[in-house]
C-alpha positions, 0 to 999 in steps of 0.5 A: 367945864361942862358942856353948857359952859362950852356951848355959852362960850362958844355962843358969845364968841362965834358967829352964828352959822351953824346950828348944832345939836347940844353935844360937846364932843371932846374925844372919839375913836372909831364910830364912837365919840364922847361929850365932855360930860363922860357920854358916849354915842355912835356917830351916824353922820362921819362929819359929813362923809369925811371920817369914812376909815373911822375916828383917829384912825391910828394908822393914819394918826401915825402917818400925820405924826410922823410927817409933822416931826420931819416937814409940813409946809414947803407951798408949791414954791418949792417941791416937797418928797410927799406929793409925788407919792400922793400923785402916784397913789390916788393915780394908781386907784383911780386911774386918772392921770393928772391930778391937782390938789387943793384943801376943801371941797369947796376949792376942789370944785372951784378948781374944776370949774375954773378948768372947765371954763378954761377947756372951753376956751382953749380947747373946744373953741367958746367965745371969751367969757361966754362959757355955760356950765350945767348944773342941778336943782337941790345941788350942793357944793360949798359955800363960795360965792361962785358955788352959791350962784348956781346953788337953788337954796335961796338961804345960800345966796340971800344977801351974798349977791351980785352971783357969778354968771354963766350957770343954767339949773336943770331937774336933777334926774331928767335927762331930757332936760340937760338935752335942751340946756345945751348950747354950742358954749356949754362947756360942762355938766356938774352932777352928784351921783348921789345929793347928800345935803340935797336929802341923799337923793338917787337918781333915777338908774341909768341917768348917770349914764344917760347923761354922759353920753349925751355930754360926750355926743355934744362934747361937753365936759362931765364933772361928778361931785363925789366929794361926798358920795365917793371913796367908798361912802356909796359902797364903790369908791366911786358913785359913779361907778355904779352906771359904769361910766368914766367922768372927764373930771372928779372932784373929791375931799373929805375922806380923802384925809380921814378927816384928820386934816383938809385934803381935796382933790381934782382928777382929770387928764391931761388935756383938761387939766393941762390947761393950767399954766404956772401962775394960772392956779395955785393954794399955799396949803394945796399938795403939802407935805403933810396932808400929803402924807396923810392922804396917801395912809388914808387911801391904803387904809381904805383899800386895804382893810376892805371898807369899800367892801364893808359899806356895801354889804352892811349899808344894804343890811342897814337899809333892809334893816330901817325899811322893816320898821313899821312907823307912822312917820317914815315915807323912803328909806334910800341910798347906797352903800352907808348913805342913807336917808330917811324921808319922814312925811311933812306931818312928822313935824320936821327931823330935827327933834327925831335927831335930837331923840336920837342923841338923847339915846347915844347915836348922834344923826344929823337932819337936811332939808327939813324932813331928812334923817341922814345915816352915814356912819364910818365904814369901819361899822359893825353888823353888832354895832348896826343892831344896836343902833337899830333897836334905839332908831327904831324906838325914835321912829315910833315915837309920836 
C-alpha cells in the first residue's frame, strides 16, 4: 500500500476531526520519521510537545518492554510496585508532594479543576456550587465538555452545548483584568505560561508573576497548564519558572511518557489535593504500572542527558536564526526554548500552504490559528540539523 491507499482507507472509516497534512508516517527515530513511501523528513511539531526526548527514544522504548513482559495493568484497586517509584521520581524534580495520575491532558486539567472547586468548597469556605474559576481568552486545554465551556474557540463549543458554568475569561496578558474578575467565590485562575495552540503566545514579562501575587493576596488558587509549555519544551522544565514563581497546582502530560504511552499528571500539596477521598476521583489507566515505568525512564532521560539544557540554548539559535530571514510574509518570531511561532501577516494568505512547502522539502510543520507556523522540534535536535532545516525554511519563507 502507498500512501494515498492509506489516506483513501482512513477517509472511508474516520470520522472527520482532524485535517492533516497528506504524509503517512510508518516509522521514526529521533527527530526523523518516514512515510510509507521511503521519505524521509524532520519533525518540527514532536506531536505536539509530547516526543520531547525524541522519537523511540531507545531507553525509554527498553523501560515500556521490559514493563510490558512483567505487568501493565493492575487499576488502582490494588497497588502495583511502579507507581511508588513514579511519585517519588516526578516529586524529587519538581518539588511538589502530592501528586495524581491520570492519562491525557485533558483528564489531567479535568482533575485540577475538580480539585480547585473541591478546595473552594472545604477549605477556603465558597457556598456550594457557587465556585468561579478564571480563565484566558485564546486558551487551551482539551476537548472535554467542561474544557470547551470556557475555551474562546467558537468552533469548540459549536453544537456541544449545554456548557458547563461557573468559568469568567479574561485577556490573556492583562493583569488588571484578573484584578477585577475576582469575587470572594473565585477559587482559581487557569493560565499557560506560554499558548502553544493559542499561536505560541508570551505573555508580557512579569505577568506570571504579577498574577500570582495577586491570587496569593485574594487566596485564589494558581493552576499553570504546562501540558505543553513544560518539561523542558520552553527551555526550563517548567515555563513558569522563568518569572520564579511556585504555582498551587501544575497540570502536565505528553512528555511526560516521550510519547510512547498516554501519561498526565497533577502536582500539588497536600491540602488541595488532600481534598480527594476514595471514591472521590479515580482512572482505570490512571498510575498503571506500565505507564509508570515508562514515565519514570522518561524523566531520567530528560534530565540526564541535558535536553532541558539542549532546548535553551538551540531554541534561542533557532529563534535568532528565523528573525535574520528577510521575508515578506513573516510579521514575529517568538518563544521560548524550541517553542516557537512565526506569525505570518494576513495577506500570506494563511500558514497552512507554507507547511505544506514545508513538507514537500522534508520537514513536517504544523499551522494554528490561521497565520501561525509552529516550530517544536524533540529537544534531542541538533545546531547541524537546525542549519539544515533552516536553509529549506527559509527558502518556504521566500516564497511568493
Amino acid at each position: 500500500m502507498n500512501t494515498q491507499d492509506y489516506i483513501a482507507l482512513e477517509e472511508k472509516y474516520g470520522a472527520n476531526n482532524y485535517n492533516p497534512l497528506n504524509v503517512v508516517i510508518d516509522k521514526a527515530q529521533g527527530v526523523w520519521v518516514y512515510d510509507v513511501d521511503g521519505n524521509k523528513y524532520m519533525d518540527c511539531l514532536a506531536a505536539y510537545s509530547a516526543v520531547n526526548q525524541g522519537h523511540c527514544h531507545p531507553r525509554i522504548v527498553k523501560a515500556l518492554k521490559d514493563q510490558a513482559d512483567k505487568v501493565t495493568l493492575t487499576s488502582r484497586a490494588f497497588r502495583n510496585s511502579q507507581l511508588p517509584l513514579f511519585y517519588e521520581e516526578l516529586a524529587k524534580l519538581t518539588g511538589y508532594e502530592m501528586i495524581l495520575p491520570m492519562n491525557s491532558g485533558a483528564e489531567a486539567v479535568e482533575t485540577a479543576l475538580k480539585a480547585a472547586r473541591k478546595w473552594g468548597y472545604k477549605i477556603k469556605g465558597v457556598e456550594e456550587n457557587k465556585a468561579e474559576i478564571i480563565a484566558c481568552t485564546n486558551n487551551f486545554a482539551g476537548r472535554t465538555i467542561t474544557i470547551i465551556s470556557f475555551s474562546t474557540e467558537e468552533q469548540y463549543k459549536d453544537g456541544f452545548g449545554p456548557l458547563t458554568p461557573g468559568f469568567k475569561i479574561i485577556e490573556y496578558g492583562n493583569t488588571t483584568a484578573l484584578e477585577e474578575a475576582i469575587t470572594p467565590n473565585t477559587v482559581a485562575f487557569i493560565v499557560e505560561p506560554i499558548q502553544g495552540e493559542g499561536g505560541v503566545i508570551v505573555p508580557p514579562e512579569g505577568y506570571l508573576k504579577d498574577t500570582y501575587e495577586i491570587c496569593k493576596n485574594n487566596n485564589v488558587l494558581y493552576i499553570t497548564d504546562e501540558i505543553q509549555s513544560g518539561l523542558g519544551r520552553s527551555g526550563k522544565l517548567f515555563a513558569h519558572q522563568y518569572e520564579g514563581i511556585t504555582p498551587d497546582v501544575v497540570t502536565i502530560g505528553k512528555a511526560l511518557s516521550g510519547g510512547l504511552y498516554p501519561v498526565s499528571a497533577v502536582l500539588s500539596n497536600k491540602e488541595i489535593l488532600g481534598v480527594f477521598n476514595p471514591g472521590d476521583h479515580g482512572s482505570t489507566f490512571g498510575g498503571n504500572p506500565l505507564g509508570a515505568a515508562v514515565a519514570v525512564e522518561s524523566l531520567k532521560v530528560l534530565t540526564e542527558e541535558n535536553m532541558i539544557q539542549n532546548s535553551f540554548e538551540l531554541g534561542k539559535y533557532f529563534r535568532e536564526k528565523l528573525r535574520t530571514v528577510n521575508s515578506k510574509h513573516v510579521k514575529e518570531v517568538r518563544g521560548k526554548g524550541l517553542f516557537i511561532g512565526v506569525e505570518l501577516f494576513p495577506e500570506a494568505k494563511g500558514a497552512r500552504r507554507f507547511c505544506e512547502a514545508l513538507q514537500s522539502k522534508g520537514i513536517l510543520a504544523k499551522e494554528t490559528h490561521e497565520n501561525v507556523i509552529r516550530f517544536a522540534p524533540p529537544l534531542i535536535i541538533t545546531k547541524e540539523e537546525i542549519d539544515w532545516a533552516m536553509e529549506r525554511i527559509e527558502e518556504v519563507l521566500l516564497m511568493d
